[in-house]
Backbone as CSV, one residue per row, in Angstrom:
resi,resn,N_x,N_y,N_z,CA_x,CA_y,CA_z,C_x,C_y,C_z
1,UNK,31.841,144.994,-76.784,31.605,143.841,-77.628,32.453,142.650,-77.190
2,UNK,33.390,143.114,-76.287,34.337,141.769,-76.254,33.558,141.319,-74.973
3,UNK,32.939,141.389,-74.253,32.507,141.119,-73.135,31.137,139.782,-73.653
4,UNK,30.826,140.119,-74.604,29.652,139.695,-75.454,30.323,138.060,-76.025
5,UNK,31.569,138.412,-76.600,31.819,137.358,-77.299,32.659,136.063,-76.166
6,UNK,33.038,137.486,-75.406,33.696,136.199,-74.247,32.751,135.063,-73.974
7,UNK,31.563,135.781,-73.227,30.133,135.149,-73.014,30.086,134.361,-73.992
8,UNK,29.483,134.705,-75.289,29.560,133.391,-76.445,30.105,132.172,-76.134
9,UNK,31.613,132.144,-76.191,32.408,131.635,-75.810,32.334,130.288,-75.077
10,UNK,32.460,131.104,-73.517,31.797,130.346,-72.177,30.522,129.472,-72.468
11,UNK,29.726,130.380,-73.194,28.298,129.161,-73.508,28.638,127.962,-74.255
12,UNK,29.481,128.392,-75.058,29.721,127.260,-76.189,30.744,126.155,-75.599
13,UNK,31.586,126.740,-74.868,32.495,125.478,-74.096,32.045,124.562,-73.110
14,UNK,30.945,125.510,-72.582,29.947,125.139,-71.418,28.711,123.575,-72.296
15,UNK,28.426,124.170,-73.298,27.604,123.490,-74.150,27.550,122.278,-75.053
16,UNK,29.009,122.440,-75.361,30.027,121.145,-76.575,29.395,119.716,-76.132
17,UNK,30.241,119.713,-75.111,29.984,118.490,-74.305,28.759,117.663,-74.333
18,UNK,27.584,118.700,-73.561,26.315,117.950,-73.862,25.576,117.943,-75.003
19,UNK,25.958,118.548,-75.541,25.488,118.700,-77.470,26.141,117.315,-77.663
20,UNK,27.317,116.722,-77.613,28.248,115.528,-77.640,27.321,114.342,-77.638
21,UNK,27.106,114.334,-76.631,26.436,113.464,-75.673,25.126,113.080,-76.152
22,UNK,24.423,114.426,-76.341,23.105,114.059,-76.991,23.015,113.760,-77.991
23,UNK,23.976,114.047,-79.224,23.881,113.205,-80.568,24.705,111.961,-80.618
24,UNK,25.534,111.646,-79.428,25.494,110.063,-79.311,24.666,108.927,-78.903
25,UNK,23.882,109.603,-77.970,22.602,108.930,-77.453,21.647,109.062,-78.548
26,UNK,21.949,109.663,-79.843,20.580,109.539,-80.809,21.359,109.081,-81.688
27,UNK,22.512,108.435,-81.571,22.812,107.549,-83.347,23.902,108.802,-84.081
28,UNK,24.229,109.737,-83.531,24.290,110.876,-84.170,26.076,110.955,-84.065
29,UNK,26.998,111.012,-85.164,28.050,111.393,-85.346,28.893,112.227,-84.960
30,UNK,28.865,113.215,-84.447,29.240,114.515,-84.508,30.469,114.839,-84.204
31,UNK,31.545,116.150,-84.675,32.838,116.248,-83.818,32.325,117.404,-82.929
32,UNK,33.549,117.623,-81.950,33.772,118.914,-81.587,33.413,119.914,-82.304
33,UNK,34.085,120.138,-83.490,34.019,121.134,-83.930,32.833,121.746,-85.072
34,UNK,32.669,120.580,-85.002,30.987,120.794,-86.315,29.684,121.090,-84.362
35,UNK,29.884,120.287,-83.397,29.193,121.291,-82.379,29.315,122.253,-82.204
36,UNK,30.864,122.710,-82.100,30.998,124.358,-81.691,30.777,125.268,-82.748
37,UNK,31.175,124.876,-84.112,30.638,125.777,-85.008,28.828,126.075,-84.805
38,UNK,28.191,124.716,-85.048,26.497,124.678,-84.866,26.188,125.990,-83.338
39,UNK,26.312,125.440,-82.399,26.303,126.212,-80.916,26.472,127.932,-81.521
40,UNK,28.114,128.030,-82.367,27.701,129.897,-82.334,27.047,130.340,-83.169
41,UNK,26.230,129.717,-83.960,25.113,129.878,-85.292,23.836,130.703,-84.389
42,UNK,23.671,131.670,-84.721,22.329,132.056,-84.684,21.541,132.243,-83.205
43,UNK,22.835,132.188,-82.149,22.415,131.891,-80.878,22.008,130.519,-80.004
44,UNK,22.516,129.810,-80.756,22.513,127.911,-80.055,22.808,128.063,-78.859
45,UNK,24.087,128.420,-78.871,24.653,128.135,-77.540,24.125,128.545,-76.463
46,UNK,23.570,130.138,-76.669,22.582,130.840,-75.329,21.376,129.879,-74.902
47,UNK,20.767,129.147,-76.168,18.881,129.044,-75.945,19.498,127.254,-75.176
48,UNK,20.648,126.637,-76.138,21.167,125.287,-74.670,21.225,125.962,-73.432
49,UNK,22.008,126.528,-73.417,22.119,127.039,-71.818,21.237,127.141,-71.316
50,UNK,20.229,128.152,-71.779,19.073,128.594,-71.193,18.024,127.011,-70.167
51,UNK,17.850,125.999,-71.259,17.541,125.446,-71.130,17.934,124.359,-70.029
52,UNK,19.619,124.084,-70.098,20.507,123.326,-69.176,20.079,123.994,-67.841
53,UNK,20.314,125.422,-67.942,19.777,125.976,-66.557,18.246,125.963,-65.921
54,UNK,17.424,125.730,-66.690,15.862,125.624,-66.060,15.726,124.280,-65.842
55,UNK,16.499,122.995,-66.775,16.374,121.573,-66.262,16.524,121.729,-64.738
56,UNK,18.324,122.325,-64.234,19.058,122.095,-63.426,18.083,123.045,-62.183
57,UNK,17.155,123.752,-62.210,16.475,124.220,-61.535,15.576,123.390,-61.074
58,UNK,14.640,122.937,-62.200,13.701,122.328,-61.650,14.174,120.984,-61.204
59,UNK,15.344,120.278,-61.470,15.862,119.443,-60.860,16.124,119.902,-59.092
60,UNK,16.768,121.091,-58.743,17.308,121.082,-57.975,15.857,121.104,-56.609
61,UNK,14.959,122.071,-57.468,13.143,122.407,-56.633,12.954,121.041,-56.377
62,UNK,12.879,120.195,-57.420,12.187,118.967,-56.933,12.851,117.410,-56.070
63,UNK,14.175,118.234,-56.056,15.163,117.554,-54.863,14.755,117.784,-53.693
64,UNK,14.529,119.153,-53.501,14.319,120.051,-52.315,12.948,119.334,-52.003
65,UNK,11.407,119.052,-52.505,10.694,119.180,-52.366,10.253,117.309,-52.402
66,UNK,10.750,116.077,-52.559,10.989,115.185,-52.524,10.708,114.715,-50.959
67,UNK,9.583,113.768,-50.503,10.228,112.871,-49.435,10.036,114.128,-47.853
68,UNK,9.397,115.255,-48.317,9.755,115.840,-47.407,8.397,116.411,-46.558
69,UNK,8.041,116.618,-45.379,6.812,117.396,-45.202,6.076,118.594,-45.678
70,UNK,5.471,119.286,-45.522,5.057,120.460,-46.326,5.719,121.927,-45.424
71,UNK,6.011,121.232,-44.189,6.608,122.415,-43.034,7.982,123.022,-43.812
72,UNK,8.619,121.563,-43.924,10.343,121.321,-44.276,10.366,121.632,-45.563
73,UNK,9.486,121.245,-46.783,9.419,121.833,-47.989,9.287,123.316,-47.783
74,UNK,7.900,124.342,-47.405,8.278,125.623,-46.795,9.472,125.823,-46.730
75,UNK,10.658,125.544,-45.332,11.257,125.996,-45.374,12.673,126.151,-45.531
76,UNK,12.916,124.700,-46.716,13.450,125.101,-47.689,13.646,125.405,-48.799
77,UNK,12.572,125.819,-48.936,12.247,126.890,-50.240,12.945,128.081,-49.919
78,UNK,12.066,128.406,-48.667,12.322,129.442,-48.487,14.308,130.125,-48.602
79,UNK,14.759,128.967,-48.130,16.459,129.094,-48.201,16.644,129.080,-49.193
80,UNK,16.433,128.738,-50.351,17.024,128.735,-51.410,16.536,129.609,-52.195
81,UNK,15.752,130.393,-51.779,14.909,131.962,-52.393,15.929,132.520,-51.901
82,UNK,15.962,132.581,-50.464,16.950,133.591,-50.267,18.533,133.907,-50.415
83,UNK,18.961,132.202,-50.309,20.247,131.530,-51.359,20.468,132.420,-52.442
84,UNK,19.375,132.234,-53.333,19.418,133.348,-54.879,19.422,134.023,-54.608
85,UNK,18.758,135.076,-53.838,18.699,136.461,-53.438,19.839,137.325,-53.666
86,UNK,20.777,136.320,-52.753,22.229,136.777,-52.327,23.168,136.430,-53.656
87,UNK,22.639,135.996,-54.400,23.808,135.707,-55.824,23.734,136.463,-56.359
């Protein structure tokens, strides 16, 4: 269980910040600590993450795939398939 909450944790410290950010860009008040409380409610903090990480994906695909031929797109896809592979 402690392995679980560490994780929690990490998401939520990982998460504060842009939770921050996004209710300043909407008019929105917020402290630290009314985010980090919200974030360990009910699983917040995992389904941000989740999400931060598929932006930062498809950000990173469509860096890769930008400006580039269809040879050079191939094959770096292909590197960064196999990039993950190895993680």
């Amino acid at each position: 269980m402690m392995q679980k909450r560490d994780r929690n944790r990490v998401m939520t410290e990982i998460t504060v910040p842009h939770l921050l950010r996004l209710a300043n860009e909407h008019g929105c008040s917020v402290s630290q600590e009314q985010a980090a409380t919200f974030l360990n409610q009910d699983g917040h903090a995992y389904e941000m993450w989740k999400h931060m990480m598929q932006a930062g994906e498809e950000f990173i695909t469509s860096s890769l795939l930008d400006g580039e031929s269809l040879g050079t797109r191939e094959f770096r896809l292909a590197q960064s398939h196999d990039f993950c592979a190895r993680q």
